[in-house]
NUGUPA-836959 format. One line per 8 residues: number of its first residue (from 1); their letters; for each residue x, y, z of N, C-alpha, C. Coordinates in Angstrom, 1 decimal. Example, Ala and Ser with C-alpha at 12.3 -4.5 7.8 and 13.67 -1.06 7.14 Angstrom:
BEGIN
1 = as = 13.2,-5.7,7.8,12.3,-4.5,7.8,13.2,-3.3,7.8; 12.8,-2.2,7.1,13.7,-1.1,7.1,12.9,0.0,7.9
# end
This chain:
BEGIN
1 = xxxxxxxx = -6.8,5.2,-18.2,-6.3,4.7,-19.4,-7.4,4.2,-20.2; -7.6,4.3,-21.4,-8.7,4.1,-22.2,-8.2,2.8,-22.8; -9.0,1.9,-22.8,-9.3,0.6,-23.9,-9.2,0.7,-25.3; -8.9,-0.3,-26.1,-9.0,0.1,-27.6,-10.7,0.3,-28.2; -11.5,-0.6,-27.3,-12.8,-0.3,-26.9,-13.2,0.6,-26.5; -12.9,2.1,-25.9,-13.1,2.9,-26.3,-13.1,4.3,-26.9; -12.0,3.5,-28.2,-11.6,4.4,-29.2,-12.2,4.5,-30.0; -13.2,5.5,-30.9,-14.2,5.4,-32.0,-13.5,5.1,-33.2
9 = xxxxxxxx = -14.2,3.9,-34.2,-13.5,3.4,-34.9,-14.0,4.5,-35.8; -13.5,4.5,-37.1,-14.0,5.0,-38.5,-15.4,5.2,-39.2; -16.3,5.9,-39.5,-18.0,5.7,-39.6,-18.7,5.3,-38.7; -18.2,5.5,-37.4,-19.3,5.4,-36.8,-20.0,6.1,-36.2; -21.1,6.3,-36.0,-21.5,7.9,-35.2,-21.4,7.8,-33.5; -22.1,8.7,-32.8,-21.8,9.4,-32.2,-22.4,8.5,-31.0; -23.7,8.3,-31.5,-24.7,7.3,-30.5,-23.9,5.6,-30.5; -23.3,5.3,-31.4,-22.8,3.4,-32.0,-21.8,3.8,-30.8
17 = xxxxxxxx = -21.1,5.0,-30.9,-19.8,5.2,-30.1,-19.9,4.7,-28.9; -21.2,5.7,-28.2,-21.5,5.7,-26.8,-22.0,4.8,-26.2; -23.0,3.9,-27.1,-23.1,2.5,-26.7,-21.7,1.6,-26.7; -20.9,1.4,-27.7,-20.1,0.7,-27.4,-19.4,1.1,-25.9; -19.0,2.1,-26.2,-18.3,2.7,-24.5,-19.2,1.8,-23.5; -20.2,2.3,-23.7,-21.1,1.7,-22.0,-20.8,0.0,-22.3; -21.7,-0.4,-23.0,-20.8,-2.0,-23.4,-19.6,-2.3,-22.5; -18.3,-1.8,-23.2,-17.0,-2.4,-22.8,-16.8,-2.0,-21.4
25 = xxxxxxxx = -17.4,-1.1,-20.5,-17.5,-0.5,-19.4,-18.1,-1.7,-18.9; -19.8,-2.0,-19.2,-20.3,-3.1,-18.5,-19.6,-4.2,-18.4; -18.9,-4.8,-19.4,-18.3,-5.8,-19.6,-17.0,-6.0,-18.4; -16.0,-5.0,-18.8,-15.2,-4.7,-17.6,-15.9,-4.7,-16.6; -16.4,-4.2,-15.9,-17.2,-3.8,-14.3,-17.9,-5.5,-14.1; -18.5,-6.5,-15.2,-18.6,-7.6,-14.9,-17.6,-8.5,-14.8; -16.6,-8.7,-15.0,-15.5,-9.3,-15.0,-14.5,-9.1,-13.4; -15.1,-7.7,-12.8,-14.6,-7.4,-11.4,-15.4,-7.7,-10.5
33 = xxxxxxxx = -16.5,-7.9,-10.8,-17.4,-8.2,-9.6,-17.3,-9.4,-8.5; -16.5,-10.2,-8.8,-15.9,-11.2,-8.0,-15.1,-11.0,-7.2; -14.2,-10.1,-7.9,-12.8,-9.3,-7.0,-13.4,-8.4,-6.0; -14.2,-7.4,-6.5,-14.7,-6.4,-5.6,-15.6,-6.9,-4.6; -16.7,-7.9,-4.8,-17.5,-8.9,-3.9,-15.7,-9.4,-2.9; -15.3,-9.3,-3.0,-14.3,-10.7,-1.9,-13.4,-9.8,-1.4; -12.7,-8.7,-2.2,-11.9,-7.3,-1.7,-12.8,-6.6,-0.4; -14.1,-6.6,-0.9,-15.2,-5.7,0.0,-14.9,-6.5,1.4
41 = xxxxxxxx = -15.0,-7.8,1.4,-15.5,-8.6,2.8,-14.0,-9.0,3.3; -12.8,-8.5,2.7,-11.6,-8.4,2.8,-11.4,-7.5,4.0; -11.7,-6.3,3.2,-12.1,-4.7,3.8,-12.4,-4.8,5.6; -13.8,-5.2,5.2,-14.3,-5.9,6.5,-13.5,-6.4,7.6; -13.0,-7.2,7.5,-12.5,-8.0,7.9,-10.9,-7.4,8.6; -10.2,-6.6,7.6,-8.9,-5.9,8.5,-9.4,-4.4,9.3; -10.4,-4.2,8.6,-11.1,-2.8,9.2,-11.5,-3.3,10.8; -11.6,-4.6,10.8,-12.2,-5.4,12.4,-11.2,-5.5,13.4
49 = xxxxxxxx = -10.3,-6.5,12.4,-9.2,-6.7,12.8,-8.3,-5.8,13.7; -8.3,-4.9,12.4,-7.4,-3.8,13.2,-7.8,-2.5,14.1; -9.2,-2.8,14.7,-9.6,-2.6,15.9,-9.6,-3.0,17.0; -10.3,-4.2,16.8,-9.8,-5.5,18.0,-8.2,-6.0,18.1; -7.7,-6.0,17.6,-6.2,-6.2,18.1,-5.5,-5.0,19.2; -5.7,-3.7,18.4,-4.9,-2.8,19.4,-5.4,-2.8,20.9; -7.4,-2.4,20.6,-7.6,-2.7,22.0,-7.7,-3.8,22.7; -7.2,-5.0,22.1,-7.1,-6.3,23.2,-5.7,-5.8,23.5
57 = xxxxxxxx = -4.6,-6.2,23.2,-3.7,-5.5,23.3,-3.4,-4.5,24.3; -3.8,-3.8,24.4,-4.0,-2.5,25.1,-4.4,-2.8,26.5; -6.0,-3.9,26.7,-6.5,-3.9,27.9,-5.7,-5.2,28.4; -4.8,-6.0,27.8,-3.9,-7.1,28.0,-2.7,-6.4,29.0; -2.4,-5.8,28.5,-1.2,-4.8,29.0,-1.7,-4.0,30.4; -2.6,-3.7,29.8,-3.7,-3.2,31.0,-3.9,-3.6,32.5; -3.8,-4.9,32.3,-4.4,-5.9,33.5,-3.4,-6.1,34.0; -2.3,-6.6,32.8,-0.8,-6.7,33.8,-0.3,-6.1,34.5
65 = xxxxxxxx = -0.5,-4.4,33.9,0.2,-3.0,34.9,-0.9,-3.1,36.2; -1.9,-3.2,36.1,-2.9,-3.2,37.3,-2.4,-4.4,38.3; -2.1,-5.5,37.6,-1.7,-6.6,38.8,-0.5,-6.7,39.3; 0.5,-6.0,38.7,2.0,-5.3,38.7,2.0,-4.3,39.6; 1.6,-2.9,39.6,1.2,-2.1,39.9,-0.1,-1.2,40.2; -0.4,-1.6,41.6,-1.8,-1.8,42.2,-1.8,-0.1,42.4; -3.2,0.5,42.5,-3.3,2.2,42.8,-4.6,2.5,42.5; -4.7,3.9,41.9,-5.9,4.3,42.4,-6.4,4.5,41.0
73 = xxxxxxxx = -5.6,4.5,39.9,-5.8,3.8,38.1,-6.1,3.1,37.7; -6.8,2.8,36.9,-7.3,1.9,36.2,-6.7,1.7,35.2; -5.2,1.2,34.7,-4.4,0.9,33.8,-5.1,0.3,32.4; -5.8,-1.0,33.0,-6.8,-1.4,31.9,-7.4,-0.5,30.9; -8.5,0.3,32.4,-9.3,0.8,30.7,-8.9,2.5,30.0; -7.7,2.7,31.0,-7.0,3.9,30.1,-6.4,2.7,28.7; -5.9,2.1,28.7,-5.1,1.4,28.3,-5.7,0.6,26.7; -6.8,0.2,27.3,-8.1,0.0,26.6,-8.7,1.2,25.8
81 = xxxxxxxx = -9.2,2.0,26.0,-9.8,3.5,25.2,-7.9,3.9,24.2; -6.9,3.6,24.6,-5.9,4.2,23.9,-5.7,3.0,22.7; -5.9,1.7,23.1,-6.1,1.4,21.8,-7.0,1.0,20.9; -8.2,1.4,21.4,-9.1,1.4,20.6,-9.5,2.8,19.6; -8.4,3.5,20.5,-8.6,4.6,19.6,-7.1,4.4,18.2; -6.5,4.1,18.3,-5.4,4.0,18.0,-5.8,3.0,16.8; -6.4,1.6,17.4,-7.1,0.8,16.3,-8.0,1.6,15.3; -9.0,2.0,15.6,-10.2,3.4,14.9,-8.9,4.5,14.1
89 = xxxxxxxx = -7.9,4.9,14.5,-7.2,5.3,13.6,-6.5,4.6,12.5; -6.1,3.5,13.0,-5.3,2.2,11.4,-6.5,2.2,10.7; -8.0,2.1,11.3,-9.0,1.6,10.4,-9.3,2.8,9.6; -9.4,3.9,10.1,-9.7,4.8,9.2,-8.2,4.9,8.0; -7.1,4.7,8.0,-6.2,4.6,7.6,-6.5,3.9,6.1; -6.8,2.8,6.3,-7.0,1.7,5.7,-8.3,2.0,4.9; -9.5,2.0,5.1,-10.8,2.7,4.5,-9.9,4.1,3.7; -9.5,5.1,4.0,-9.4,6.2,3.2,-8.4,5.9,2.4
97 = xxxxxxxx = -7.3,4.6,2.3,-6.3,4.5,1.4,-7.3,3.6,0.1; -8.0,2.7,0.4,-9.0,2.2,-0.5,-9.8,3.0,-1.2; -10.7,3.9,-0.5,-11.4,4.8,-1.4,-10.6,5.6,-2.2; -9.2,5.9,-1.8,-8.7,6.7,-3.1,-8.2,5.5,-4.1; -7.6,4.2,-3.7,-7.9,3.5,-4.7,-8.7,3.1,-5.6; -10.2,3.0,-5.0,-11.1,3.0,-6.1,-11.4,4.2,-6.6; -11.4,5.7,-6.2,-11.1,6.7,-6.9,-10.4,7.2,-7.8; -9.5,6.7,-8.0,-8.3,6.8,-9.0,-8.6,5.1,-10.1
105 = xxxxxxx = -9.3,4.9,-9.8,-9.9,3.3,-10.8,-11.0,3.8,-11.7; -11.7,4.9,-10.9,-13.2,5.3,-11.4,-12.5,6.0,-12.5; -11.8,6.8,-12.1,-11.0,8.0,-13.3,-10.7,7.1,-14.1; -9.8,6.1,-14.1,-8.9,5.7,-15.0,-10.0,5.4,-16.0; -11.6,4.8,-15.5,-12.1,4.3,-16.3,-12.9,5.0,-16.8; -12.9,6.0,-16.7,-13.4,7.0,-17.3,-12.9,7.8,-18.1; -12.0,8.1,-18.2,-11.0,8.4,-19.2,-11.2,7.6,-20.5
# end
């Protein structure tokens, strides 16, 4: 979606244009830098999250079935690698749903 900032007003040329564009771009992009600084370490943060939870979870469950049911398996650390893979899948989830969010932001603003 374009700004009324960057609509060329009446007499102006071609270069006044392109500066104002970059302007009202700079201007925008400073006004998010707070958001995107704190979204970023957001990011971080469930991308971790939702690692460590499945495979705690996983090797939790793990230890139970081993102390439950004693054998020649290691319930744990199958149990463990399944959710840590499983975690590594939400996070990838999560990372590629953002990049197309900011991908579809870059467009808009470019437009």
């Amino acid at each position: 979606m374009a700004d009324a900032a960057d609509k060329p007003a009446a007499g102006k040329t071609g270069f006044s244009q392109q500066v104002g564009v970059k302007a009202a771009r700079k201007l925008k992009a400073q006004r998010h830098v707070t958001q995107t600084v704190w979204s970023g370490l957001g990011m971080m943060g469930l991308v971790g999250w939702s690692v460590a939870v499945p495979a705690m979870l996983g090797a939790a469950l793990g230890m139970w079935l081993d102390g439950r049911y004693p054998g020649g398996r290691s319930w744990t650390l199958a149990l463990l690698v399944a959710g840590l893979a499983l975690g590594c899948l939400n996070a990838w989830h999560w990372v590629s749903r953002e990049d197309r969010e900011i991908s579809a932001q870059e467009a808009d603003d470019n437009e």
